[in-house]
C-alpha positions, 0 to 999 in steps of 0.5 A, spaced: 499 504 529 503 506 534 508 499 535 509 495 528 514 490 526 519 491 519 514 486 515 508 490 517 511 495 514 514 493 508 506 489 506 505 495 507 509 499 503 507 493 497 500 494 497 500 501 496 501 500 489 495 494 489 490 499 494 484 499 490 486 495 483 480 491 481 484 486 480 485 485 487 478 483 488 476 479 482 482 474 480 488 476 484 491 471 489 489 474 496 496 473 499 499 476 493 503 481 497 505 477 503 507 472 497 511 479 493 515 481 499 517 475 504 521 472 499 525 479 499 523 482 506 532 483 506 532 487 499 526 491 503 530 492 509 537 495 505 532 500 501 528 503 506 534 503 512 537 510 511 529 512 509 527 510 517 533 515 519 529 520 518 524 520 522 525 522 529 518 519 531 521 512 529 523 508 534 527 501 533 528 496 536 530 487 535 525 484 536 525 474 538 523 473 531 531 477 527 526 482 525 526 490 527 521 492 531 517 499 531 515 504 536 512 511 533 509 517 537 501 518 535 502 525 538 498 529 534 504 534 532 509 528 529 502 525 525 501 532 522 510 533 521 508 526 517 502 528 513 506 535 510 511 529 507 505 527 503 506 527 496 503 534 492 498 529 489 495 526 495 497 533 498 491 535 493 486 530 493 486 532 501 484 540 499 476 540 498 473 546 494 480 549 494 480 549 501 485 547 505 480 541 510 486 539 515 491 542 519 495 540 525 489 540 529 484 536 524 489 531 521 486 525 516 484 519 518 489 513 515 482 511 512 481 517 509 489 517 506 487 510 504 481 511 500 484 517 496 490 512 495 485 507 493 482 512 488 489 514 485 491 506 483 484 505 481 485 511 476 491 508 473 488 500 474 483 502 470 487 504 464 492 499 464 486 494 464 484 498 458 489 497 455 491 490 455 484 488 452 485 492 446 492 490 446 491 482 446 485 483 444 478 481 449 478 473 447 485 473 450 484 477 455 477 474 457 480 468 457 486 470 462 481 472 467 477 465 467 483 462 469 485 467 473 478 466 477 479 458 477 486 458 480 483 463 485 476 460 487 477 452 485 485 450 485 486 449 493 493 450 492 492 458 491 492 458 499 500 460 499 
């Protein structure tokens, strides 16, 4: 977006490692991210503050509420400077048929670099939730999930 407040940023941020987690939308609590970050918003500010100096497309500016407030350029050659920073796996995944498909003029769309993202933390996920059912056993593991899907659709104390 071209305007973005430092928490929108930093939900951001958190929920790339739970894009396309199945766990996400079968037992997780929908605000597991908001809950994760708020807490910690200031620790996420010192990590990131010498990070955001390096982007000269990225504007900040104090905002009513004490956090910073972003401006960034959506000029195509800014968003296409940001998409060659991607990390080589991302990089890769974006190449069909080992043909390079974007360029400066035909840069991904955010749903496209999302849905890759979703299929890499799905992968990795997946495994992980493999590997819990054997290493607890599926008896115990079955019975994580039913109170996990309990707390999540029944207890009204799961809003927060």
């Amino acid at each position: 977006p071209e305007r973005f407040s430092e928490i929108d940023l930093y939900l951001c941020i958190a929920s790339l490692s739970y894009i396309g987690d199945p766990r996400m939308t079968i037992g997780e609590n929908p605000k597991k991210v908001v809950n994760l970050v708020m807490p910690i918003y200031q620790q996420y500010r010192e990590m990131y503050k010498h990070q955001l100096v390096d982007f000269s497309s990225l504007k900040a500016s104090p905002s009513q509420q004490g956090f910073t407030m972003f401006t960034q350029s959506v000029d195509q050659a800014d968003k296409w400077a940001l998409c060659r920073q991607l990390p080589q796996t991302l990089k890769r995944l974006l190449v069909i048929n080992g043909k390079e498909r974007y360029n400066a003029r035909n840069i991904p769309k955010a749903s496209t670099i999302r849905a890759i993202l979703a299929t890499i933390v799905a992968r990795s996920a997946g495994m992980q939730t493999m590997k819990g059912l054997f290493t607890v056993g599926i008896t115990k593991s079955a019975s994580y999930m039913l109170a996990k899907f309990k707390k999540r659709f029944f207890s009204s104390n799961f809003a927060s």
